[in-house]
Structure formats: C-alpha cells, structure tokens
Backbone bond lengths (Angstrom), bond angles and torsions (degrees), N, CA, C in turn:
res aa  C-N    CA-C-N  psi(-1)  N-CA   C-N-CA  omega(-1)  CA-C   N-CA-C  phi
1 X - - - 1.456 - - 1.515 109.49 -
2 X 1.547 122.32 138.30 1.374 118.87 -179.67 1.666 94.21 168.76
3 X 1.381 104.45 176.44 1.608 130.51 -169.76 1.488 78.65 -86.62
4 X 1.727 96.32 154.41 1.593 115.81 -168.05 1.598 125.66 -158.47
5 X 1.489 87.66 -29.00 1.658 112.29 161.15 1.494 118.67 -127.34
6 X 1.356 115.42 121.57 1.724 131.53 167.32 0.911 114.43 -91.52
7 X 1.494 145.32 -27.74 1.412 144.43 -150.47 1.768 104.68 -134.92
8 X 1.462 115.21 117.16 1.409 119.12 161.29 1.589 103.48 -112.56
9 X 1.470 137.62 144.40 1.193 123.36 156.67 1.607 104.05 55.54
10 X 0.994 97.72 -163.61 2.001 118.06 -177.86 1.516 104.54 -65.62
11 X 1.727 126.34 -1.11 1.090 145.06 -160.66 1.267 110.49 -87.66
12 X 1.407 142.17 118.44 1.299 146.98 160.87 1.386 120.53 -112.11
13 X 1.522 119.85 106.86 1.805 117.26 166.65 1.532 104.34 -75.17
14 X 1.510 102.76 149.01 1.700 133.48 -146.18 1.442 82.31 -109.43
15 X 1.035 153.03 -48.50 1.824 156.56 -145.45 1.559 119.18 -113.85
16 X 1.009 93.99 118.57 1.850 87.38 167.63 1.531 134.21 -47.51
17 X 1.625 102.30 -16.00 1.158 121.61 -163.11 1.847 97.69 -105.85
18 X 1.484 120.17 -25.51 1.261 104.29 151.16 1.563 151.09 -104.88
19 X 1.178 115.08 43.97 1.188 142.43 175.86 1.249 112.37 -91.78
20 X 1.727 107.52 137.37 1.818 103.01 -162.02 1.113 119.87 -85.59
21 X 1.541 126.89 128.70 1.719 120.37 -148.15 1.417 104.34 -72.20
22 X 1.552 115.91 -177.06 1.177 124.99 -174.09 1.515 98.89 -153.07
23 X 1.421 116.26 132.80 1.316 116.45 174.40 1.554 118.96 -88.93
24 X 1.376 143.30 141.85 1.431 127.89 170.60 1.772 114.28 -129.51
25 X 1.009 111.37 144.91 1.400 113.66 -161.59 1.878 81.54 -123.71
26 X 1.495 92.86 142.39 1.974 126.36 158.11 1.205 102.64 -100.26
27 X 1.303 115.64 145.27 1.548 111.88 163.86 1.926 99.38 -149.08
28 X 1.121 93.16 151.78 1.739 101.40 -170.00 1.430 112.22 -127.91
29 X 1.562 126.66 111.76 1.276 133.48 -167.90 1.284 121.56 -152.23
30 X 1.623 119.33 104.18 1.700 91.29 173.59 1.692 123.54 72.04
31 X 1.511 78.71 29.19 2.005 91.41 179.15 1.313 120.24 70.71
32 X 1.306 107.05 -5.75 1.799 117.06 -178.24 1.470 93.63 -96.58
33 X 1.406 99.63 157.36 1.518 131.67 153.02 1.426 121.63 -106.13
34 X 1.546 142.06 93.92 1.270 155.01 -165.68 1.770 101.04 -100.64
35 X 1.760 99.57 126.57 1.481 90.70 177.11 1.877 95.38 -142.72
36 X 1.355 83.48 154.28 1.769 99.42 -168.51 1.542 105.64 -127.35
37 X 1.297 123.75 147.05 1.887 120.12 165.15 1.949 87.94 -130.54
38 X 1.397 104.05 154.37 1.438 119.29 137.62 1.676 106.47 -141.31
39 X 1.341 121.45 161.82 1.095 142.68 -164.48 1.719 95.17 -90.01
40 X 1.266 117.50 128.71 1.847 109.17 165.97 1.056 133.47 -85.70
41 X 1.293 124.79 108.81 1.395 130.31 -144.72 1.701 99.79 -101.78
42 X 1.236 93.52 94.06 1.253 119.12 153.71 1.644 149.60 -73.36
43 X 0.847 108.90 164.96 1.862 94.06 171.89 1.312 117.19 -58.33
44 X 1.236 120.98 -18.87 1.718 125.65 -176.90 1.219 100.14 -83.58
45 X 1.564 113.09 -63.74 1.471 103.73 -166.19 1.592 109.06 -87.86
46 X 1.396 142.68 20.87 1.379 128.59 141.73 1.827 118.54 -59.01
47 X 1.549 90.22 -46.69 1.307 99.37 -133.83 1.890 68.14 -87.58
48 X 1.002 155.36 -70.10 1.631 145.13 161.82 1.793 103.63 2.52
49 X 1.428 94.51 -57.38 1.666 109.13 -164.66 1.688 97.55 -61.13
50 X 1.441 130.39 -55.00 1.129 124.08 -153.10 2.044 98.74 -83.12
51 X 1.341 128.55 -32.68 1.026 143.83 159.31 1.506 140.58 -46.53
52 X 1.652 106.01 -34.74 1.013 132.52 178.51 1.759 121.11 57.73
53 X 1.533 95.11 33.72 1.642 92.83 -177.15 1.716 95.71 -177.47
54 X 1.199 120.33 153.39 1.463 114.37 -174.45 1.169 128.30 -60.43
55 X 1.554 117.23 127.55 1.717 111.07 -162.73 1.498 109.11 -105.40
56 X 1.275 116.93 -8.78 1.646 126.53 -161.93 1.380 98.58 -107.32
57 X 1.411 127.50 179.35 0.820 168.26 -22.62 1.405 125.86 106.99
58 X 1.373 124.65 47.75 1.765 114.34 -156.26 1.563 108.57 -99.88
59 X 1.792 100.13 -148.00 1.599 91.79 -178.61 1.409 108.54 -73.25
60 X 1.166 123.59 -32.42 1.505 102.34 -160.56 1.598 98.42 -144.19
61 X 1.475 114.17 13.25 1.835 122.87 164.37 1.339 121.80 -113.66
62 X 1.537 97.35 120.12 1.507 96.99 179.26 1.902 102.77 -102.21
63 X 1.338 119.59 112.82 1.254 125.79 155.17 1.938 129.77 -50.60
64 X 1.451 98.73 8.35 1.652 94.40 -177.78 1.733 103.28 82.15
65 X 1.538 118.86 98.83 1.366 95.89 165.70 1.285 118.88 -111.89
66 X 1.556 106.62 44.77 1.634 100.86 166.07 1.365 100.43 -98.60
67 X 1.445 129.32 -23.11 1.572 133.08 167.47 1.730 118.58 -57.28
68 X 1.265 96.25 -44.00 1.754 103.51 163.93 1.546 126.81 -153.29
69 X 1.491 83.15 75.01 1.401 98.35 161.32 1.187 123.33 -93.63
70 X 1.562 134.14 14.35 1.288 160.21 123.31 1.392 129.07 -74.04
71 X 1.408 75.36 88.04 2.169 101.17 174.39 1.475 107.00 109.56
72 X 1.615 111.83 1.90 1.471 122.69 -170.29 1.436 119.52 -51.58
73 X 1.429 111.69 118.74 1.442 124.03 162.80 1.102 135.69 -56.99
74 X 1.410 152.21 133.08 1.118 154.32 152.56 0.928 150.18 -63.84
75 X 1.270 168.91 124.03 1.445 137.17 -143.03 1.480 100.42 -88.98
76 X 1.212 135.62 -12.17 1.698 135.57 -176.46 1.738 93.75 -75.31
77 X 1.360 112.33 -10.46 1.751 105.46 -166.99 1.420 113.80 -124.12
78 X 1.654 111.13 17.32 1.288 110.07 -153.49 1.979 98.96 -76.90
79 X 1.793 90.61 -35.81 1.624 85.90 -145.08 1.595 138.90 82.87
80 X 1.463 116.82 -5.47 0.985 109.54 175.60 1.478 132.06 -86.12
81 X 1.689 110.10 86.42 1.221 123.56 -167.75 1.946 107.14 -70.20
82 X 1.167 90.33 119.66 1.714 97.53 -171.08 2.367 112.10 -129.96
83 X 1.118 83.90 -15.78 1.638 86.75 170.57 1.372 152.19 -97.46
84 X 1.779 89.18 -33.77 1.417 104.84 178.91 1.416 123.64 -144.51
85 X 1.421 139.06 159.08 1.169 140.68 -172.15 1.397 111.77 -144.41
86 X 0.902 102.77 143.49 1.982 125.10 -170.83 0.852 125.69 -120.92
87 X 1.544 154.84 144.77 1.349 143.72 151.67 1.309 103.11 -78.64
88 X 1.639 116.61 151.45 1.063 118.42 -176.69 1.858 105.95 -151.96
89 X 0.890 119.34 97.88 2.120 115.00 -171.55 1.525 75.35 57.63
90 X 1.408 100.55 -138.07 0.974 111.26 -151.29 1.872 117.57 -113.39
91 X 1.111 94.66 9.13 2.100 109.15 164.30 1.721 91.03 -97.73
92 X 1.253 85.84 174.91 1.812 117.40 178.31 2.031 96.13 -116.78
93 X 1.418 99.86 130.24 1.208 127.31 178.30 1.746 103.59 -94.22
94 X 1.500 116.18 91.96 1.833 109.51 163.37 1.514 101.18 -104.10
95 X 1.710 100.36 134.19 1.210 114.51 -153.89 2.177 92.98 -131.58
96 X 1.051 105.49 143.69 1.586 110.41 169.21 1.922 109.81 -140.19
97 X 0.703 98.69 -163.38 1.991 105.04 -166.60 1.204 99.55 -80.86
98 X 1.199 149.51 -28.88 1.627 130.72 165.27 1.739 113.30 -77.46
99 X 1.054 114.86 150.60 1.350 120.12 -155.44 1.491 107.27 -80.47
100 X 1.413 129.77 44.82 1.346 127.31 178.29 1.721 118.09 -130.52
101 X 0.981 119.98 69.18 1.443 136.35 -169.94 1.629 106.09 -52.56
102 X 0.818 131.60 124.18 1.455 150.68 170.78 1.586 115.23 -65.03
103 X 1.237 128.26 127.14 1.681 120.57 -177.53 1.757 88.14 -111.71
104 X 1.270 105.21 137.06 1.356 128.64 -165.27 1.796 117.71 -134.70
105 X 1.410 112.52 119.38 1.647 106.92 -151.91 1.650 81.02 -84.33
106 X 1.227 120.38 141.76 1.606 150.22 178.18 1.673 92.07 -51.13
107 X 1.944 119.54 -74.17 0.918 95.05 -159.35 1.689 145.07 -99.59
108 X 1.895 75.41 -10.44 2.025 88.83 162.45 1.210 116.05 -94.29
109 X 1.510 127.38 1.33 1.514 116.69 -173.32 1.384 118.38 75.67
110 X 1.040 128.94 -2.30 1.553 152.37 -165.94 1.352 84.74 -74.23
111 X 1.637 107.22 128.07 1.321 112.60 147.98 1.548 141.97 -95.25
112 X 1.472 113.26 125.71 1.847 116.43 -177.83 1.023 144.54 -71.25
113 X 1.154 95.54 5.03 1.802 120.38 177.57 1.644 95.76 93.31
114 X 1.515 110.49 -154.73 1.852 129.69 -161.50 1.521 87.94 -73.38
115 X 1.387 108.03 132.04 1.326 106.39 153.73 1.825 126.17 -69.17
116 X 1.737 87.19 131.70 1.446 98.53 -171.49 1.699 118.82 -67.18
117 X 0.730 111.08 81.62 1.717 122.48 170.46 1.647 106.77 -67.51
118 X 1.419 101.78 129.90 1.458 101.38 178.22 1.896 102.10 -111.45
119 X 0.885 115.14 62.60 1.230 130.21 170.62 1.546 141.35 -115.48
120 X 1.170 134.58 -157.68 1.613 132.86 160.56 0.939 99.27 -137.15
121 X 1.530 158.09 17.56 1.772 164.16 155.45 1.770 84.42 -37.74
122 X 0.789 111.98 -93.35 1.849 116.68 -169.50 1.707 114.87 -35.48
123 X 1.173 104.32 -3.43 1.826 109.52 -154.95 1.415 92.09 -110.03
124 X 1.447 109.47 154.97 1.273 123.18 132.70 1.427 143.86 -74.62
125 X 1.846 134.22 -148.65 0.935 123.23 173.95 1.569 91.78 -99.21
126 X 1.271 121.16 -15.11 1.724 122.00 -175.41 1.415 107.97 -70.20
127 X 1.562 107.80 -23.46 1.948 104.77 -155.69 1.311 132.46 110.58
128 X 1.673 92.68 -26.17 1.640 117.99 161.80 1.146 130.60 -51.70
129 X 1.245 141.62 142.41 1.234 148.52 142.98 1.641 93.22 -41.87
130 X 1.474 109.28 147.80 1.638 134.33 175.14 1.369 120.89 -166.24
131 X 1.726 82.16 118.31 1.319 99.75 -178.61 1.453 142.35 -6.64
132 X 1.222 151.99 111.55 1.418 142.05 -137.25 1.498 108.24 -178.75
133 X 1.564 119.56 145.38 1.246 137.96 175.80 1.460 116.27 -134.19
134 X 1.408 117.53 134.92 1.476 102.51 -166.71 1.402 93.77 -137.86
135 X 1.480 118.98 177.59 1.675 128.39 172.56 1.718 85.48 -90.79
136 X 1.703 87.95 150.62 1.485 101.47 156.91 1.577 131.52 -94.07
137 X 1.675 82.96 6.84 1.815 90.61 -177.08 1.357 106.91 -130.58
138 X 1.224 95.26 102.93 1.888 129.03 -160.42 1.692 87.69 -86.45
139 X 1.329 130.43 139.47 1.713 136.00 -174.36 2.070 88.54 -98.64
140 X 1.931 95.94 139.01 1.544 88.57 172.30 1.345 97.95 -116.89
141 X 1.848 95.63 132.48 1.890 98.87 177.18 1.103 139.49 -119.03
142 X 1.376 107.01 122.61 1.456 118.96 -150.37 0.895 133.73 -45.31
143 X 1.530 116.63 -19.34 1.498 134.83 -170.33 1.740 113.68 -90.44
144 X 1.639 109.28 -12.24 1.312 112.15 -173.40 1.378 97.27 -126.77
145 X 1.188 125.24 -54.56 1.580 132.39 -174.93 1.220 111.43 103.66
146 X 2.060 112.26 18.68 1.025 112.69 160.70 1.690 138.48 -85.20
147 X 0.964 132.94 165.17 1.646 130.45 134.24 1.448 136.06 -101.46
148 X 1.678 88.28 128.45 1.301 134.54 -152.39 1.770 87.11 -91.48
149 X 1.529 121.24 138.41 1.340 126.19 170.42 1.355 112.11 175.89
150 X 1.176 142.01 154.98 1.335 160.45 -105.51 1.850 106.17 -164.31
151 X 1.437 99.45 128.32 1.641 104.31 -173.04 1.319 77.29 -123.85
152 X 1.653 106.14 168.03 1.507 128.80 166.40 1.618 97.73 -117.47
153 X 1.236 120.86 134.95 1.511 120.26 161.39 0.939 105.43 -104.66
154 X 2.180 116.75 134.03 1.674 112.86 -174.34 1.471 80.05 -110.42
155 X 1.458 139.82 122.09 1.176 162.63 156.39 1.416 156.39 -135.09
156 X 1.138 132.85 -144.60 1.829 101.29 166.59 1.355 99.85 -94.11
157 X 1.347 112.96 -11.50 2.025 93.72 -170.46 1.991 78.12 -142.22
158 X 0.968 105.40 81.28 1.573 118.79 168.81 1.385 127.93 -54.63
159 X 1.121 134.61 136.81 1.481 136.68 -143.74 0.997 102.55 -157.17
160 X 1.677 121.01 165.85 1.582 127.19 161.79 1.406 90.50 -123.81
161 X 1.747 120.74 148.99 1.039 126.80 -174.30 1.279 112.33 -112.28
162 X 1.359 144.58 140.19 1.585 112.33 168.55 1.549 111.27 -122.63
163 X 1.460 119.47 147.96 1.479 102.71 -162.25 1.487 97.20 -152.49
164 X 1.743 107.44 147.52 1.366 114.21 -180.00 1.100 112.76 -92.54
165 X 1.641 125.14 -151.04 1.122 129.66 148.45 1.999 107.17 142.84
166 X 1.187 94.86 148.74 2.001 93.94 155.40 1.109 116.53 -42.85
167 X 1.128 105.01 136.39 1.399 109.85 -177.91 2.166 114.80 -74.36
168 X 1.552 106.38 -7.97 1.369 110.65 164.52 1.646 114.48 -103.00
169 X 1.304 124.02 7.45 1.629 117.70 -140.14 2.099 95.20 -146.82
170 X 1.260 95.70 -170.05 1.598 101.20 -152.01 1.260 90.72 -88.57
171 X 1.612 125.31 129.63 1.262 139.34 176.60 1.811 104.89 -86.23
172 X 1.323 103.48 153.06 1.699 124.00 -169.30 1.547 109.44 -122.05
173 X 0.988 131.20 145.96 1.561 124.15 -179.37 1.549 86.84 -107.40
174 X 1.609 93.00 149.65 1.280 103.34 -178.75 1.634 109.16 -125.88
175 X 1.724 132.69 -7.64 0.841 155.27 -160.19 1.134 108.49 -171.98
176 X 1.553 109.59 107.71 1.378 119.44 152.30 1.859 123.19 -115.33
177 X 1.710 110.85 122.92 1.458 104.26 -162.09 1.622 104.01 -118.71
178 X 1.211 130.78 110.15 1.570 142.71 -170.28 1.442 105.09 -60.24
179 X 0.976 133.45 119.53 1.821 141.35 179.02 1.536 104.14 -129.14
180 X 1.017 90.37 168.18 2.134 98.33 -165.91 1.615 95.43 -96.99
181 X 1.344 113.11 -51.35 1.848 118.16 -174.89 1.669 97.29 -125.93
182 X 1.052 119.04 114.42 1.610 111.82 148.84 1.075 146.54 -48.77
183 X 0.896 135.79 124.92 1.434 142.19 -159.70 1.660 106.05 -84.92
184 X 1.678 126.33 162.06 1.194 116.67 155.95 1.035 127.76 -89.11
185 X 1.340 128.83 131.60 0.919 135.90 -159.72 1.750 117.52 -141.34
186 X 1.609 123.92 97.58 1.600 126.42 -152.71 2.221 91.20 -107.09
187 X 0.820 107.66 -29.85 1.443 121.47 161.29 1.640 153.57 -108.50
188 X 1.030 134.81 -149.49 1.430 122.16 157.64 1.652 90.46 170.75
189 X 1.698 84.87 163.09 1.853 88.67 -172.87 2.046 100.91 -109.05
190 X 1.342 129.63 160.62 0.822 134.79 156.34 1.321 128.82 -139.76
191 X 1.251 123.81 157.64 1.851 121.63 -179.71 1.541 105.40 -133.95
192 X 1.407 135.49 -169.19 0.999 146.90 -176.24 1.601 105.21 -63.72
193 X 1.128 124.04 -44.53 1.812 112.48 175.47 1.838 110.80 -114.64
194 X 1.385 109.41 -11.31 1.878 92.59 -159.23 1.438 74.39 -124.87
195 X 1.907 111.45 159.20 0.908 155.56 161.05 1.636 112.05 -89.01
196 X 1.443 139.18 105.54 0.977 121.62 -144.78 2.121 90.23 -126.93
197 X 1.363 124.02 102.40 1.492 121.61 -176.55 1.880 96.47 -92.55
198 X 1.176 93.02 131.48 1.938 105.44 170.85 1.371 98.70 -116.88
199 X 1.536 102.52 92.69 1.234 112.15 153.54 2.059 126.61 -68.29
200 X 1.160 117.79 126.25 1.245 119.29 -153.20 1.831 89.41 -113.93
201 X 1.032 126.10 172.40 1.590 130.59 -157.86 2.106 89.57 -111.92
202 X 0.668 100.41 64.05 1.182 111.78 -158.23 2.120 94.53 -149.72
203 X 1.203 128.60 68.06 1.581 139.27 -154.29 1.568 94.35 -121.73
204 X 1.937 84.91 153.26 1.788 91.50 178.36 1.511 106.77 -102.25
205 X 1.172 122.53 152.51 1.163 131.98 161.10 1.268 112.98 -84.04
206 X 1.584 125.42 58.38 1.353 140.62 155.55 1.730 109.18 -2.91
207 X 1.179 137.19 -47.91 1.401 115.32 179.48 1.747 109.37 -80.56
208 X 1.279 118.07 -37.99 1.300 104.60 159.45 1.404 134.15 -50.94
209 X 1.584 114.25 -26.79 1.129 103.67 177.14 1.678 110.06 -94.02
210 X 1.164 115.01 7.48 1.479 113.36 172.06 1.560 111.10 -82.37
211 X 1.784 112.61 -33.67 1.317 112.27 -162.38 1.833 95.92 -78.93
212 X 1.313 114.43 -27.19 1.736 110.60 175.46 1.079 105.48 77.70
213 X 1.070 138.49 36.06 1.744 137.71 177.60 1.404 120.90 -93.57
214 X 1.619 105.58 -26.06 1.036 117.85 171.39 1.603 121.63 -109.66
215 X 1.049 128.60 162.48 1.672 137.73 160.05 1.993 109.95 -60.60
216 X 1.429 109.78 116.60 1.263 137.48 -137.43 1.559 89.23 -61.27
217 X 1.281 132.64 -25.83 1.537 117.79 -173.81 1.394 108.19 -80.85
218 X 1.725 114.78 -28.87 1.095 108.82 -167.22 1.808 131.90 -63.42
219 X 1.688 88.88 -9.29 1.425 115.63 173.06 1.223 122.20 -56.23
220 X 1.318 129.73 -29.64 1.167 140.65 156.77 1.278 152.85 -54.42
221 X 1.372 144.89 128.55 1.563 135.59 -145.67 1.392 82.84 -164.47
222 X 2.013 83.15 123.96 1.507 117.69 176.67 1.424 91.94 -87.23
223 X 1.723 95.71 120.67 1.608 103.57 163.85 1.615 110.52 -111.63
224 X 0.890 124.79 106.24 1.751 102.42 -154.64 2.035 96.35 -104.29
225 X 1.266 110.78 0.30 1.775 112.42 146.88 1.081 121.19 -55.27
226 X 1.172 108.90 -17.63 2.013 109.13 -173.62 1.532 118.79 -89.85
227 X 1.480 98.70 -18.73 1.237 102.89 164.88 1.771 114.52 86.24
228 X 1.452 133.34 166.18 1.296 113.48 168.18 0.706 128.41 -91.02
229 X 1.753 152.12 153.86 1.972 140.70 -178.57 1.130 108.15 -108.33
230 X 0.806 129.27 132.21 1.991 138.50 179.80 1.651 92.87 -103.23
231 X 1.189 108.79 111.52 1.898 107.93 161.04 1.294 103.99 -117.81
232 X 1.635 85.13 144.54 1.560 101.53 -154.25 1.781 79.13 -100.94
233 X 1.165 136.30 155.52 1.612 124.43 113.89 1.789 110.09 -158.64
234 X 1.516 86.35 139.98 1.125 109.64 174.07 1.946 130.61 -42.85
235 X 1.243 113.57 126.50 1.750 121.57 179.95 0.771 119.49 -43.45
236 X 1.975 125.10 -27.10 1.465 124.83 -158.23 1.266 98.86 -78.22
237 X 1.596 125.22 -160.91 0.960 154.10 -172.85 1.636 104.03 63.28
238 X 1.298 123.36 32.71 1.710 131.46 154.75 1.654 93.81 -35.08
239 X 1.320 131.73 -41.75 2.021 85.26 -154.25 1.921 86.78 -93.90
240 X 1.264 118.87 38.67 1.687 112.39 168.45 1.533 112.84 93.83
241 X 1.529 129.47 27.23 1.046 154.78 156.40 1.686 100.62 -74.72
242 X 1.322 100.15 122.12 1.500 97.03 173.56 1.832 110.03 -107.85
243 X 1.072 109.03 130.72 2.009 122.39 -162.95 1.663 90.39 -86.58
244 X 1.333 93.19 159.71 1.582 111.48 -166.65 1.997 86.56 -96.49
245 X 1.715 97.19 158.80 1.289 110.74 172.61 1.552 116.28 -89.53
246 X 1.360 112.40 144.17 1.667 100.60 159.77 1.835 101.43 -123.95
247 X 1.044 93.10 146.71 1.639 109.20 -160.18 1.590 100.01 -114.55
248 X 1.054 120.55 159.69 1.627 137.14 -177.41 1.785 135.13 -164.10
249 X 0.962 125.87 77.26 0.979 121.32 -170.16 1.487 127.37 -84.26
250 X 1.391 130.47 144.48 1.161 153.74 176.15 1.264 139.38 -142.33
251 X 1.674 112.13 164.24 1.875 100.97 -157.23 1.132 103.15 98.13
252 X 1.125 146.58 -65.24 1.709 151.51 149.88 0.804 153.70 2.74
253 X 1.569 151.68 76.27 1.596 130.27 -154.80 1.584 101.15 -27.49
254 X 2.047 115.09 -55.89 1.230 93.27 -133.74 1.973 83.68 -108.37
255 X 1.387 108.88 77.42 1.394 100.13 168.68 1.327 135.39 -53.45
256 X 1.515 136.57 130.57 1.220 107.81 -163.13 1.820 96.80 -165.50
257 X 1.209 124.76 177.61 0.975 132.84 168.85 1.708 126.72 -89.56
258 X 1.399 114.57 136.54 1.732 103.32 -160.44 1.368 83.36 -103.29
C-alpha cells in the first residue's frame, strides 16, 4: 500500500501523503510468485479521473479554489486512502489520515467504495459530518479482537477521541481528552493496558483549518516552547465506561504532571 500517482493533467501533488494510493497483492503458488496492483478509487481519484486534473483539496496540495470552488472537495472528504491496509471479515480496510477508510475486495483489488461504519465517530451532535483527522495506524488488541485508534476533533472545544471496536461493526469511544490546539498526530503508541498519545509541539490552528483556504498541514505551527504531552489512558472501560487521562509534559523548562 502507498502513493503511486503525482501528476493528473497540468496537476502536480507536493506530499507523499497526497498521491493516489495503490493497493498491491503477492501471491505464492506452485513455486511461482504472482503479483497484482489496482489503484483505490476514491473520492479524490474519481473525481481527478473524470476531470483530468486535481479536484481536491489534500494534505499539503492546493488545486486553486477559485477554479473549483463549485463542487469543491476537501481533504476531510477526499477518501484517498494511500498508507495503510487492514483485514477486516472478509474485505481489506486501506486507510490514510482523513477519516474515510476504503473497503477493498482481497481478491480482485476492486474497490467498494467508503467503508460502512455503523457508528456516529464521523458525526456530530447535528448529524453532520465534522471535521476530523485520524492515524492510519489503528493498534489490534488481542484481548478483544478489536481496533483501537484515535480521531482529532477540530471544533469549538476540540478533543481527541479514542475508540474501539470490530474491526466490521460499530465502534464506541472509550476516552475522550479536551485539548486547546491539537497536535499532529500520524501514529500512536500502545501496550497491554494504556493507550499512549505523543503529542508533538507541532498544533493546528483550528480556525484556519475551518476556513479551508489552505492545504490541511499547512494549518499547523511548530511551537516547540510547549514542549511534548504523553497521554496516558487506560484500555478498560470495554462495557462503555470512558477512563480518565493522565497527561505529562516534556522538553520544557517547567516539565510536570497535568
């Protein structure tokens, strides 16, 4: 799994991270080695495909939106899963940093459109879709047979969420921790009981990224006074108990415990 195309039309993506993914399959039979790619056809790369030049909005490419600011995409809506892949029942889950995971058939490579989540993770309290950034590398835990992964909410009282679940079925938050600026965040660490977020001084300027004018990383400002945050929180609360955070900062004159 990875970026595979840079160039649509007169169109060039600037980021490794926006280039339209491509899935590739090994297969082992009979002393042979058999290998296959299809491209994941996403909301980016249809609507690129039918256009012939970049129509979105990604992490770090801005296509001009006075050219299409009619019907204009977002990068929270692109879909263009370009990093990672999952098993999931019985499709393959390719997943990238906007919160729209791709369901992908195992053996033609064929793509199924958005994976169907039967949840409210993507929602607001309106019904809306809201704004959101997630890791593409969801932790699998052994003890449940869930996946474990981490949203950012860009909002008036902004949050990171963290939430389990089957990997085919309706995910639950189990930790929600209130922060002033979000941090970036492309991973997260985990162990047998704690959920471990490394916040890096590296924060969004949440109203910029509401107004969308810019390409979604550019929202960001390294403050490196702020130091880094280690959030701790605990696995339990499986039957929908949500666990309190412990916070820690470092890098800092005044390192300390929150």
């Amino acid at each position: 799994m990875g970026s595979a195309r840079f160039e649509w039309g007169p169109d060039r993506y600037r980021h490794w991270f926006d280039g339209s993914g491509m899935i590739h399959r090994f297969s082992f039979a009979a002393g042979k080695v058999g290998y296959a790619n299809r491209y994941v056809r996403g909301t980016a790369f249809v609507e690129n495909e039918r256009a012939g030049r970049i129509t979105a909005q990604t992490f770090a490419t801005d296509p001009c939106q006075e050219l299409f600011r009619k019907g204009f995409v977002h990068y929270h809506a692109t879909g263009n899963a370009n990093v990672n892949v999952v098993t999931a029942g019985d499709m393959l889950m390719a997943m990238g940093e906007a919160p729209l995971p791709i369901a992908i058939d195992p053996r033609t490579l064929e793509t199924r459109g958005e994976w169907p989540w039967r949840d409210d993770i993507l929602l607001g309290a309106d019904g809306n879709p809201r704004p959101q950034h997630t890791t593409p590398h969801p932790h699998f835990d052994r003890a449940t047979g869930d996946l474990i992964n981490n949203v950012e909410i860009f909002a008036r009282e902004c949050r990171y969420e963290i939430h389990r679940g089957p990997r085919d079925s309706k995910r639950r938050r189990f930790a929600v921790v209130p922060v002033e600026r979000p941090a970036y965040m492309h991973s997260f660490g985990m162990s047998e009981h704690y959920v471990v977020l490394a916040e890096y001084p590296l924060v969004a300027n949440v109203q910029a990224i509401a107004a969308r004018k810019r390409p979604f990383i550019e929202n960001y400002e390294w403050l490196p006074d702020r130091g880094t945050i280690f959030t701790v929180v605990s696995k339990g609360g499986r039957d929908g108990r949500r666990t309190r955070p412990r916070r820690a900062v470092f890098g800092h004159p005044s390192d300390q415990l929150l």
